[in-house]
PASEBA-1860 file (N, C-alpha, C; in nm, 3 decimals):
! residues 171
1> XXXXXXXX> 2.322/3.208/8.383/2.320/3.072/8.431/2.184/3.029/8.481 ~ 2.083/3.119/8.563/1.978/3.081/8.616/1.898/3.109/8.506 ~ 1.757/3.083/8.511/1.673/3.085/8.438/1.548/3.206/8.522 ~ 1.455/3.289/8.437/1.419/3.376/8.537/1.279/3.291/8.613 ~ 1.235/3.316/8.727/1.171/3.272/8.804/1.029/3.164/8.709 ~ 0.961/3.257/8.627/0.842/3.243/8.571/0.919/3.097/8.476 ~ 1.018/3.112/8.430/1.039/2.943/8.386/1.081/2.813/8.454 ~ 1.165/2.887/8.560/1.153/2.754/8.651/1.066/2.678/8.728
9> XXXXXXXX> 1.066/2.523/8.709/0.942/2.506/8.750/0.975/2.453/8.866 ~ 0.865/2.513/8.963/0.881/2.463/9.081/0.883/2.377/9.215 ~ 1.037/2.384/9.251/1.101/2.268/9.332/1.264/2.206/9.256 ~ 1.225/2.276/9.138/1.349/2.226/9.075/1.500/2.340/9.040 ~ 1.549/2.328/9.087/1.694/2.381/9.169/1.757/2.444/9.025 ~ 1.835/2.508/8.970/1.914/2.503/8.863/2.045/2.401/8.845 ~ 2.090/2.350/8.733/2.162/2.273/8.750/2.337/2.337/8.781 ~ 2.346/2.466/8.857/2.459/2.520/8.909/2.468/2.489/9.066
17> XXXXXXXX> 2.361/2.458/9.148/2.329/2.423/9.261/2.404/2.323/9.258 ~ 2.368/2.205/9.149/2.405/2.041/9.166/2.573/2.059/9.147 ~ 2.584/2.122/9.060/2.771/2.113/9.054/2.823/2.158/9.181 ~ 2.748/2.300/9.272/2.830/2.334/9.380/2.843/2.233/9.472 ~ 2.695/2.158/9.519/2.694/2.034/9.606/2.772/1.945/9.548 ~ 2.846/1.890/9.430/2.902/1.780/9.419/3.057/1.874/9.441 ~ 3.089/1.968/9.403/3.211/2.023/9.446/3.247/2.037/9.606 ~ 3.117/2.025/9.664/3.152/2.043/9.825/3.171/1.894/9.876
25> XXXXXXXX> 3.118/1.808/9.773/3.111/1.645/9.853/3.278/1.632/9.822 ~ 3.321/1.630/9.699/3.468/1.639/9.669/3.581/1.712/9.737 ~ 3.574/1.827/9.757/3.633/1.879/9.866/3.610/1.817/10.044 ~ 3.494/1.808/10.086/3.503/1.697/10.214/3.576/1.587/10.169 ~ 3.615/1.517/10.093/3.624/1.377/10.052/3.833/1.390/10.042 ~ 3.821/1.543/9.971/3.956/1.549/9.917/4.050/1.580/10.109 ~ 3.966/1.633/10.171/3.943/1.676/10.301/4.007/1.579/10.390 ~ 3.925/1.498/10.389/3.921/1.377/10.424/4.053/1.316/10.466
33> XXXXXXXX> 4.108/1.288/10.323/4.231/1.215/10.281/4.334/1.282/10.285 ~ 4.352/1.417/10.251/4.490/1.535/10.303/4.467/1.588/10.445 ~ 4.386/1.627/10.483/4.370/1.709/10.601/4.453/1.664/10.713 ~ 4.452/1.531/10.759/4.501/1.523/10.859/4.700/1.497/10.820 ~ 4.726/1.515/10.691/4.872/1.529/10.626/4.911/1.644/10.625 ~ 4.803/1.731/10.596/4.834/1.891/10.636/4.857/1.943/10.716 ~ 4.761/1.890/10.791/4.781/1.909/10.959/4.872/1.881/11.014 ~ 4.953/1.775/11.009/5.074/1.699/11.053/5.225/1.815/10.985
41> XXXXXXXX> 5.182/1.853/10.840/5.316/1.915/10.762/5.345/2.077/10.783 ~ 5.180/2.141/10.841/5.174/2.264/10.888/5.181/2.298/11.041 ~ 5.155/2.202/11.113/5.170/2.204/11.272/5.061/2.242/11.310 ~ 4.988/2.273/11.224/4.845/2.317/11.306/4.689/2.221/11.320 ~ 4.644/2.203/11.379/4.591/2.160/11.447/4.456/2.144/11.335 ~ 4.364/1.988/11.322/4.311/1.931/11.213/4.198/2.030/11.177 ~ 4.137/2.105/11.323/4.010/2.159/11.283/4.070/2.277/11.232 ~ 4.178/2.370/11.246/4.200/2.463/11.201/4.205/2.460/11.051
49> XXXXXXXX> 4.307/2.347/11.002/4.272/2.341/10.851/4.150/2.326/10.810 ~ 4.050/2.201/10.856/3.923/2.224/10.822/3.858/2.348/10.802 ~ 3.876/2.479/10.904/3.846/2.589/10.894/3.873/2.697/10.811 ~ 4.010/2.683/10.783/4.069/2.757/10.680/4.006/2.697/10.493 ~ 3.997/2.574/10.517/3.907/2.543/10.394/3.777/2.560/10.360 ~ 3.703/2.617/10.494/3.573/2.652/10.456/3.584/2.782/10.385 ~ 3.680/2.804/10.476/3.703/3.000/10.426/3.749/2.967/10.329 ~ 3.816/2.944/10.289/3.873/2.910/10.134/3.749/2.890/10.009
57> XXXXXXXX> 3.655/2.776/10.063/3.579/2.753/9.960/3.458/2.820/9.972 ~ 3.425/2.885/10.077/3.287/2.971/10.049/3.242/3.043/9.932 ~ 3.397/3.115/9.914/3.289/3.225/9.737/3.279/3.096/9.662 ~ 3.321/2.980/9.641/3.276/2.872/9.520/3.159/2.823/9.535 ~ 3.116/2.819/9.666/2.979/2.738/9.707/2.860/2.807/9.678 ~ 2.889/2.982/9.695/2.752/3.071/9.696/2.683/3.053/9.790 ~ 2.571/3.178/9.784/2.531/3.210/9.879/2.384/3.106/9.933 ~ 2.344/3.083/9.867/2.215/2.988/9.805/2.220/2.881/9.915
65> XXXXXXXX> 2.337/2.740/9.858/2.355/2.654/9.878/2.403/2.681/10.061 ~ 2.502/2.776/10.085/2.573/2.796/10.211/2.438/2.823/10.325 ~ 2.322/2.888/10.270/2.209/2.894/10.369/2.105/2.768/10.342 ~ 2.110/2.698/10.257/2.061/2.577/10.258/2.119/2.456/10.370 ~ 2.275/2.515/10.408/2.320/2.388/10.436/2.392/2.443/10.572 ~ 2.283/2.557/10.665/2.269/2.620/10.802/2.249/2.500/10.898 ~ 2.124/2.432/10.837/2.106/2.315/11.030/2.197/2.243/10.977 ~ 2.246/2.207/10.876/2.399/2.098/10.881/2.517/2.190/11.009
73> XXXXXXXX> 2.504/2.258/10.929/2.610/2.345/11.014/2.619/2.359/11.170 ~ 2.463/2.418/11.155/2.444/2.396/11.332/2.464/2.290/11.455 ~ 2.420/2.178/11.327/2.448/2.081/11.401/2.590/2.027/11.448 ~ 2.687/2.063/11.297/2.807/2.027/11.375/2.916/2.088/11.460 ~ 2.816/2.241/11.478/2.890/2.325/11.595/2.833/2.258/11.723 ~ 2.716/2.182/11.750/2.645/2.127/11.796/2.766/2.024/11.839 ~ 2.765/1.917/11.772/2.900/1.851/11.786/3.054/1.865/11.831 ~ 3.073/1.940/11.763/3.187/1.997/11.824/3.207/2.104/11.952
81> XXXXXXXX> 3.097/2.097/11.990/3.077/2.227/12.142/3.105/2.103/12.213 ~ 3.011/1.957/12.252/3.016/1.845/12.312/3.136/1.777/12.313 ~ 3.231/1.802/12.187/3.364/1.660/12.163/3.421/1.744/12.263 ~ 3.422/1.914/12.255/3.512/2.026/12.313/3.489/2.008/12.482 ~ 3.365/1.995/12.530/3.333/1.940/12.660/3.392/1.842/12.761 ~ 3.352/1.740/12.642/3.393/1.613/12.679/3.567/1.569/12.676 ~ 3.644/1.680/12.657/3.786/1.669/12.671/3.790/1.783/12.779 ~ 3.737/1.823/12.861/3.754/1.913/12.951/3.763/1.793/13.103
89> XXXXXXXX> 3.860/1.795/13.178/3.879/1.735/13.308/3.825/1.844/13.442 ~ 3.742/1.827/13.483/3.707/1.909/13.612/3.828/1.928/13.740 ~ 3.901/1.806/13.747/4.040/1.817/13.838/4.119/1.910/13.779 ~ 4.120/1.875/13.673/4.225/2.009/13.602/4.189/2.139/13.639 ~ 4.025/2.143/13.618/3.957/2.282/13.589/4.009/2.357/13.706 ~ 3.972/2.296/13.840/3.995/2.335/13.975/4.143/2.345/14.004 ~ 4.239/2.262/14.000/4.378/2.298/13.968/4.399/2.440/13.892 ~ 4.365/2.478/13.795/4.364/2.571/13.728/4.318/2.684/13.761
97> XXXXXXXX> 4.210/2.679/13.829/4.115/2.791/13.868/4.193/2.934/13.895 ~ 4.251/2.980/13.945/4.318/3.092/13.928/4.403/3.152/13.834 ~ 4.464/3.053/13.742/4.490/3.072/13.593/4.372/3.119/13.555 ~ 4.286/3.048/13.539/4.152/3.090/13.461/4.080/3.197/13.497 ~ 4.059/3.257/13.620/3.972/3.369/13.627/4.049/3.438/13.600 ~ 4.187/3.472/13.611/4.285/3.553/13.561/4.289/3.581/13.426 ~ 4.284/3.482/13.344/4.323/3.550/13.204/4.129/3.565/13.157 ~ 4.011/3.540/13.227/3.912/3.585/13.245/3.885/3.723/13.243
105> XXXXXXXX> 3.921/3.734/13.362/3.914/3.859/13.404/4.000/4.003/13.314 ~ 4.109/3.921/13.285/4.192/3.996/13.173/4.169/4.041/13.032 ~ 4.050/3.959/13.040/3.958/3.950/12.824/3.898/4.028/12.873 ~ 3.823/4.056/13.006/3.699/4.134/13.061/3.746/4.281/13.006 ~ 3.861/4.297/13.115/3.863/4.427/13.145/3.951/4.492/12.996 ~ 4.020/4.420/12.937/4.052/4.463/12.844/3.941/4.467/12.720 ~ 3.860/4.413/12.716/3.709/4.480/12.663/3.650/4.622/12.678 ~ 3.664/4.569/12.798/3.666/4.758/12.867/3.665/4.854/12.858
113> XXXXXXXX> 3.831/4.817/12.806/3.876/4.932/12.786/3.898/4.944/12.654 ~ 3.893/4.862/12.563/3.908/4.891/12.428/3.733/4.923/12.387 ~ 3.639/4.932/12.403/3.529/4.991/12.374/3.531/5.107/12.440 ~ 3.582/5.175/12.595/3.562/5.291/12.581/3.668/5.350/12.537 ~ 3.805/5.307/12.468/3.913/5.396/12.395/3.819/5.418/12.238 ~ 3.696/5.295/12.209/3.662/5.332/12.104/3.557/5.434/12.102 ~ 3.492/5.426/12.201/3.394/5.563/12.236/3.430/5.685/12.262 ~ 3.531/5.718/12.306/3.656/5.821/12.263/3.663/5.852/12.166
121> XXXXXXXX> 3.715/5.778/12.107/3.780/5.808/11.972/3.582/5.873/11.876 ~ 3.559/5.811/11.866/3.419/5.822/11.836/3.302/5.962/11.850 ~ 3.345/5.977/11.969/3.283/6.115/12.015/3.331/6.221/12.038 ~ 3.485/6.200/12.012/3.634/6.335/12.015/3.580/6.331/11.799 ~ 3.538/6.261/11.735/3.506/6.265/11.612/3.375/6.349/11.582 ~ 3.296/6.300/11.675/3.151/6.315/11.639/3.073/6.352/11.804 ~ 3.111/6.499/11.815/3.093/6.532/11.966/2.937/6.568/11.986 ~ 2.874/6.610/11.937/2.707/6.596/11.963/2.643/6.477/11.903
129> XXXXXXXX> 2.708/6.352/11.878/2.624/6.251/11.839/2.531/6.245/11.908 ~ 2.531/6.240/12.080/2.461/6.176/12.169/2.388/6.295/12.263 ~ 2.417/6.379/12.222/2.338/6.513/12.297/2.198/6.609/12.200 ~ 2.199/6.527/12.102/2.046/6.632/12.037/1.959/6.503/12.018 ~ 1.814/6.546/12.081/1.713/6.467/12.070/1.670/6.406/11.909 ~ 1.568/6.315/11.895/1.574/6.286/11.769/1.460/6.370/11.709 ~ 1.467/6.467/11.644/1.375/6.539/11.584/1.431/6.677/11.637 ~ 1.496/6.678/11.708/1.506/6.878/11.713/1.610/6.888/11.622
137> XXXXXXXX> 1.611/7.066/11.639/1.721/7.092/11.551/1.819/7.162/11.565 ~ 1.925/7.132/11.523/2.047/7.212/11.590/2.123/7.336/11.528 ~ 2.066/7.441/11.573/2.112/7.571/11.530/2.240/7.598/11.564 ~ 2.333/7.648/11.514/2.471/7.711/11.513/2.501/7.789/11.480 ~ 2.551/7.888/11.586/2.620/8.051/11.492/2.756/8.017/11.454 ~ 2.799/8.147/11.397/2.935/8.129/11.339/3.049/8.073/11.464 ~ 3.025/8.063/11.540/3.189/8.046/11.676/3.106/7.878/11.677 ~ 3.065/7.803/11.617/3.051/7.640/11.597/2.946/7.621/11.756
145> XXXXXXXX> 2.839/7.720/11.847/2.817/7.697/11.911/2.618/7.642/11.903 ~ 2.635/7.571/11.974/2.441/7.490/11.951/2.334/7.690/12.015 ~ 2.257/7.607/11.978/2.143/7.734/12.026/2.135/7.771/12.200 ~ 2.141/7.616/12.250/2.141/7.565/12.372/2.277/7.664/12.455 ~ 2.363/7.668/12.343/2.504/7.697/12.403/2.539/7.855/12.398 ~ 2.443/7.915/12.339/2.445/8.040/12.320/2.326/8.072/12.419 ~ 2.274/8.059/12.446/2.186/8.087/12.555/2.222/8.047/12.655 ~ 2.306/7.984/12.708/2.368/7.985/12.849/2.518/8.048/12.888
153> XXXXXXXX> 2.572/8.116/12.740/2.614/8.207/12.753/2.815/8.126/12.761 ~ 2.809/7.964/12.700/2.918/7.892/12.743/3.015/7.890/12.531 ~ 3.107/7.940/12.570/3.190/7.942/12.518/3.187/8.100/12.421 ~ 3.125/8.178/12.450/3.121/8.337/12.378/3.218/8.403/12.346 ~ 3.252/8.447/12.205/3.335/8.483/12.163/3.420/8.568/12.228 ~ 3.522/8.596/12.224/3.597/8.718/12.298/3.600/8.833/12.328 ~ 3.458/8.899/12.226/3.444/9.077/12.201/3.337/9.071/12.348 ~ 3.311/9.048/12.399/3.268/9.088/12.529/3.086/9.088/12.528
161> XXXXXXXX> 3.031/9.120/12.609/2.870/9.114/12.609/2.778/9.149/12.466 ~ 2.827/9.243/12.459/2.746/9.322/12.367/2.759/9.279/12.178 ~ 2.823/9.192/12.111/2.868/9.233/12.007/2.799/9.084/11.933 ~ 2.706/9.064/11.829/2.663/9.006/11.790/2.505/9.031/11.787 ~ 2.441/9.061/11.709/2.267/9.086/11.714/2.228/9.041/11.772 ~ 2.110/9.114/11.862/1.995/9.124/11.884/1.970/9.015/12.035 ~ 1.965/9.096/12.092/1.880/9.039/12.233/1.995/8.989/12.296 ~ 1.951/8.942/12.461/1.988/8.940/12.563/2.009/8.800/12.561
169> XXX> 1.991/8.762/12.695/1.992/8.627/12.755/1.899/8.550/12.705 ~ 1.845/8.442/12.795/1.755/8.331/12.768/1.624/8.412/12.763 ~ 1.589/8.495/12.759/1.462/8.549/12.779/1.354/8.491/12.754
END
């Protein structure tokens, strides 16, 4: 579909660009005129469909056009942070206030704790991730123990002092 670099001349777009932009004006347009019928026949709420149709139409748009059309975007998160504001009542807020730090406080701590159940899980997987420097190296005898760990004498096999080659302690 594209043409390779050295023939296109430059500033001028391929003509697959122009079909995606007129497919996105059509879809806003088709948008437009169902969305708020959808909204009404699904119960959910206008921006959610809007949302679900972006997701919907992204693989058609490509990748190209979708980073071309970033400060659009920005801007109307831009917009919509302010409409989202501007329906917020401060009497309410304060009425509310203990609802709110509550289920606050509740996203908090349940963060919490679901990153360190995942750091758990993580390092019961991968138990020296975070204990060998970057560049040394980690020697292991046969009983799965570091060099470090055989020289301090922590976890030694069961045959007692003597049984495994050569030498003593940390010497």
């Amino acid at each position: 579909f594209s043409q390779p670099k050295s023939r296109r001349r430059m500033g001028h777009e391929p003509p697959l660009a122009l079909f995606r932009l007129a497919g996105l004006g059509l879809a806003l347009a088709a948008l437009h005129v169902a969305g708020p019928a959808i909204s009404r026949a699904t119960r959910l709420p206008f921006i959610t469909v809007c949302l679900l149709a972006g997701i919907g139409l992204q693989p058609l748009l490509g990748g190209p056009l979708l980073s071309q059309l970033q400060p659009a975007s920005n801007a109307a998160l831009g917009i919509i942070t302010i409409a989202a504001g501007s329906e917020l009542v401060v009497a309410n807020l304060r009425t509310q206030s203990r609802a709110i730090a509550a289920v606050t406080s509740s996203m908090a701590a349940a963060t919490v704790v679901a990153v360190a159940c995942a750091m758990a899980v993580f390092l019961a997987a991968y138990p020296d991730a975070f204990t060998s420097a970057a560049g040394t190296k980690d020697i292991r005898d046969g009983y799965g123990r570091s060099e470090r760990q055989q020289h301090a004498g922590i976890g030694r096999p069961h045959g007692g002092e003597g049984g495994g080659g050569g030498g003593g302690g940390p010497g």
